[in-house]
N, C-alpha and C positions, 0 to 999 in steps of 0.2 A: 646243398651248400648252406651251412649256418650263419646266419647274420644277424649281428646283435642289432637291434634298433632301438638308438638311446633317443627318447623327449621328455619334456617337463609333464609334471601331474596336472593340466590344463582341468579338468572335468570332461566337458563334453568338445569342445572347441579344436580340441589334436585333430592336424590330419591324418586323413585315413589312406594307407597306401593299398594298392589289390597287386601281389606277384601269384604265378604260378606255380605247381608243387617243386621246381626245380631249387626254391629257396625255402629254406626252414629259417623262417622268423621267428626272432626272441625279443620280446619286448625288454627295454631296462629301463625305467623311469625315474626319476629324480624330483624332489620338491623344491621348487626356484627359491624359494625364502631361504633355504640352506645354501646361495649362493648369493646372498642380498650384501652381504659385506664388503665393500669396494675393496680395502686393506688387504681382505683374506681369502678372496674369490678363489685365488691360483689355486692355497692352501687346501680349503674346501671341494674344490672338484677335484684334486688329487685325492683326497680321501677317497670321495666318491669311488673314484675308478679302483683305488686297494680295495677297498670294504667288495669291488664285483669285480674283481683279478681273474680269480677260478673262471669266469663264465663268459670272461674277453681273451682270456689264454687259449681259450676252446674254439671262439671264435675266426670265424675265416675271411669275415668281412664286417666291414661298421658303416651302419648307416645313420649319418646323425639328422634330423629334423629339422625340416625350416622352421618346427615351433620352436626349438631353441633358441635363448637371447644367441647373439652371432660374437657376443664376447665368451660366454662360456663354450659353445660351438670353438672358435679360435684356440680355447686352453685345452680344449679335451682333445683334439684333434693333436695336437703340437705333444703335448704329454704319451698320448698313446703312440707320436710316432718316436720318443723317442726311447720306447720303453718297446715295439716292437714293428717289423714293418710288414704291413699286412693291408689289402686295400681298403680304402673309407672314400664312400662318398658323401658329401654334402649337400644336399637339398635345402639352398636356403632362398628366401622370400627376398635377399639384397644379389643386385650386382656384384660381381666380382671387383669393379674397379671402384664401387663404392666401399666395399671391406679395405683394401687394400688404401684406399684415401684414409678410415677412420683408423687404422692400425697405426698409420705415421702421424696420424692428429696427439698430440700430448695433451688435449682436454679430454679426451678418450682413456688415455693411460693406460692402453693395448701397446705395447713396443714388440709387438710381432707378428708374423704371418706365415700362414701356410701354402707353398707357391705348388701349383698342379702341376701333376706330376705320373706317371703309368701306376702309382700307389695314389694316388690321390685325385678325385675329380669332383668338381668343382661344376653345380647344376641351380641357374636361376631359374626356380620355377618359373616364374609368371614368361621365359624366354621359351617354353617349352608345352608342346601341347598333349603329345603322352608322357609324362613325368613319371611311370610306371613302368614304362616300358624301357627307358633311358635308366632306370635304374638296375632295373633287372639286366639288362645288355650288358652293363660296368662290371657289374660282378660276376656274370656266367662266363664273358668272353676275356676276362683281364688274365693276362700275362704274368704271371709271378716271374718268367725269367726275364722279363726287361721292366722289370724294379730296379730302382738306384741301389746299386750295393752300399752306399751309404744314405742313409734317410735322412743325414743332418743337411745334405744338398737342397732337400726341399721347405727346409726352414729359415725362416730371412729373420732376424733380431736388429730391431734398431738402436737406436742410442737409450737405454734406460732416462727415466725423468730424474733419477737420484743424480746428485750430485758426485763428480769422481774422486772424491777422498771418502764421501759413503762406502761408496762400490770396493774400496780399495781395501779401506779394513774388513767390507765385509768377506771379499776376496782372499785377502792376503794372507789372514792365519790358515785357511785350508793351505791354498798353493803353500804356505813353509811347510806345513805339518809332510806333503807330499814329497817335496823335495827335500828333505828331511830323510824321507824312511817309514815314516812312523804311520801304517800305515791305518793303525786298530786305533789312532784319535780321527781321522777322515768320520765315521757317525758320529762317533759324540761331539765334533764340532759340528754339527747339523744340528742337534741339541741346543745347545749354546748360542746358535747362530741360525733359527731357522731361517730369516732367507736365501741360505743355502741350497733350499727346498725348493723353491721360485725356479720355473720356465727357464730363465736368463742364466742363471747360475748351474742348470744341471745342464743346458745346453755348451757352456763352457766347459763343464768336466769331461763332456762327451769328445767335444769339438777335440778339446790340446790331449784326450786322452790318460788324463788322471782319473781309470779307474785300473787298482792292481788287481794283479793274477792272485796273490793272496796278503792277506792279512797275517802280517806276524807284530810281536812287541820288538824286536829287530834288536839294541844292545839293552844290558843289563838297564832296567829300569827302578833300580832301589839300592844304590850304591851303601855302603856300610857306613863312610862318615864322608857328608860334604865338611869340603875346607873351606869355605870362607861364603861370601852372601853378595846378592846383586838385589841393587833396588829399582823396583820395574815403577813407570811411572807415564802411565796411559789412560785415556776417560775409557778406553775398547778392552782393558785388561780379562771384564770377565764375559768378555767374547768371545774366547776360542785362544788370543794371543795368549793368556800366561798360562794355559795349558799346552801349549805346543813351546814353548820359551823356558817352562819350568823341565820339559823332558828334553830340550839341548843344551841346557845348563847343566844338569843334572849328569846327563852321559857323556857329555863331549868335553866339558871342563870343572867337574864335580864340585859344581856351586849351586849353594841355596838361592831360588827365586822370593823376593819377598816386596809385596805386593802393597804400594800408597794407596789407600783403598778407600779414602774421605776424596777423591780428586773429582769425586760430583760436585763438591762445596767451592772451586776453585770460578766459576762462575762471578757466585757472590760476596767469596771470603778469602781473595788470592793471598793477602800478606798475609791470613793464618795460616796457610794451606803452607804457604813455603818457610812461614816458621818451623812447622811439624814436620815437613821435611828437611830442614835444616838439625832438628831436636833429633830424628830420625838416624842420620846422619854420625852424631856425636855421638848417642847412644848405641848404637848397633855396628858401626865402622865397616859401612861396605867396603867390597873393594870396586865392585861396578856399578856406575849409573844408567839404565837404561831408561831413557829419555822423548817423549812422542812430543813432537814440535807444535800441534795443535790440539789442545784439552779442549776449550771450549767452544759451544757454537759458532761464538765471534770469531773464532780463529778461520773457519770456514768462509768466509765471506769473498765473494770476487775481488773486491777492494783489496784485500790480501797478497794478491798473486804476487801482484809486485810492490813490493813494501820490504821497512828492516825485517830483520831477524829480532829484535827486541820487540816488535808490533804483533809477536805472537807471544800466550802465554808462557810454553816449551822456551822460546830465545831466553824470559826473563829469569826464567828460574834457572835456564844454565848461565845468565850472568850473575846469579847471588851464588849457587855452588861454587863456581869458579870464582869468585871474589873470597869466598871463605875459605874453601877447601881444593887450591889451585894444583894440587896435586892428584887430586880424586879424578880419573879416568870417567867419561863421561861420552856415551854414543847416541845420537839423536836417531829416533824413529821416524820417518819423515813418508811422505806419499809424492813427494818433488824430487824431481830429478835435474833442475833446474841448475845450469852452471852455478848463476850466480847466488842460488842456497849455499850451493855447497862452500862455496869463497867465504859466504858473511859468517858461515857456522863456523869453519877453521879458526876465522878472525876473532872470534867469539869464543875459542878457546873447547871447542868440540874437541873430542883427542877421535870420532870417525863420525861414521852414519851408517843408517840401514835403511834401503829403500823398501820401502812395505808396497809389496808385488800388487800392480794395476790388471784387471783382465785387459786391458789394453795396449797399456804399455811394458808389460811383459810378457808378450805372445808365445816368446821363443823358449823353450825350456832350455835350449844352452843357456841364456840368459839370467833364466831364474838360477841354474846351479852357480855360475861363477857369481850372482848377488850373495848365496847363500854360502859358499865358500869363503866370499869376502868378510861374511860377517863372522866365521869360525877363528877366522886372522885373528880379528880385532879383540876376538874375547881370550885368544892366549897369546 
């Protein structure tokens, strides 16, 4: 039986395990400094495991090291189970109910865990007096057929540290692209939007099942002449959003997307900013505004939640559009579902809105299509 066994490049200080011929042991070893980056840990040990695919595909079992930090231990573990379900044991030097405390600690900024499971077993050394033999046991005698037919049952994810209108755009332009159709922008919004890549986010795609049977461009995607022009006006535009917005404009109401692209500057320079979009405006004669209720930082703030509709930067500029140009049709991009948004935006002369899909508050995929129907309405 082949068993990969992943630990850091320690020098001499690794422990040393003794099985019998019954396991053919494969060392894979790793340099912890190549995981030293708080920000990009996830990132970095997923490389990891691509760059050594070939030799954990072959693999029949993983045994990961109590020399392992017990955060990369956590990410390799949760990565490999959702990429394949095959048993791994854990030999680590913590309690179990001590992982399980620092995974929910947000000074930690682990927001997950790996709960035991007939794929997964979970071994506090210092609890155990043959540690060698308890491992050898796990792997000889384990049961492939009473594995969870789904592996995501043994993954718990808690609430991310990010803020939920982060989470939402980072979210929201896949979910359209998906419910959409369009199935050949889902990588290259991973691109555009690597934390896509992140634990939290590929366990999401797994979970609601956004991944298609195939990839196709689905309707014509290079129409002969767009009729007329939408002006898209978001701090998230080159996130994934005006690629997934420039191909349902494009197909579904063959309009030019065209993109406010100084709206970093709206920060420090909002009356220029909305001059130029106002200039914008005269000069080019959209016929659609598309609109995100929160550009800057500040718009983010809990103080916010509830507050006017003019106490965000998005409120103020569709009150100078609609002051100058009360006829120009005009859709807020919003992360709030919030009755009374929606009340102040109408009063404020919004002609609709589009909820930019939460992974939590849009769980249900009926949901996300009658959101994304609603907003097919509003553009014809």
């Amino acid at each position: 039986m082949t068993i990969i066994h992943v630990y850091p490049e320690n020098d001499d200080t690794n422990t040393s395990y003794s099985f019998s011929n019954a396991l053919n042991i494969i060392d894979l070893t790793y340099k912890t400094d190549e995981f030293l980056s708080e920000s990009s840990q996830e990132l970095s040990i997923q490389d990891f495991l691509l760059k050594n695919k070939i030799s954990l595909d072959q693999a029949e079992g993983i045994l990961i090291s109590e020399d392992c930090d017990w955060k990369h231990a956590i990410f390799m573990i949760i990565l490999l189970k959702l990429n394949r379900e095959l048993p791994i044991l854990w030999a680590s030097d913590h309690s179990y109910n001590e992982i399980a405390l620092k995974c929910n600690n947000p000074e930690f900024g682990v927001n997950k865990l790996i709960l035991p499971c007939n794929s997964f077993r979970f071994i506090d050394v210092q609890s155990y007096n043959k540690v060698n033999e308890e491992i050898e046991d796990y792997f000889i005698q384990h049961d492939s057929t009473k594995d969870n037919t789904n592996p995501l049952a043994a993954i718990k994810i808690f609430n991310p540290p990010r803020g939920s209108h982060q989470l939402t755009n980072e979210w929201g332009a896949y979910k359209l692209a998906y419910t959409a159709g369009y199935y050949d922008l889902l990588e290259p919004l991973k691109q555009l939007q690597p934390s896509l890549n992140l634990i939290y986010f590929q366990y999401l795609i797994q979970k609601h099942g956004l991944i298609p049977n195939n990839v196709n461009q689905g309707e014509n995607t290079n129409p002969i002449r767009l009729e007329g022009k939408v002006l898209y006006i978001d701090d998230n535009y080159e996130k994934g959003w005006a690629m997934v917005l420039k191909r349902i404009l494009e197909t579904k109401v063959n309009l030019e997307l065209r993109c406010y692209e100084s709206v970093i500057n709206f920060a420090q320079k909002e009356e220029q900013c909305v001059q130029e979009i106002v200039e914008i405006i005269n000069t080019e004669a959209p016929q659609l505004i598309l609109l995100d209720l929160r550009l800057i930082p500040e718009d983010d703030l809990p103080v916010k939640n509830y507050t006017n509709i003019e106490d965000f930067t998005g409120g103020r500029i569709l009150n100078t559009i609609k002051a100058k140009f009360p006829f120009l049709p005009v859709i807020i991009f919003t992360a709030s579902n919030k009755a009374w948004n929606m009340s102040q935006l109408f009063d404020e002369g919004a002609d609709g809105y589009f909820i930019k899909e939460s992974p939590t508050l849009y769980p249900d995929e009926a949901l996300g299509n009658e959101n994304f129907q609603s907003f097919l309405k509003l553009l014809t």
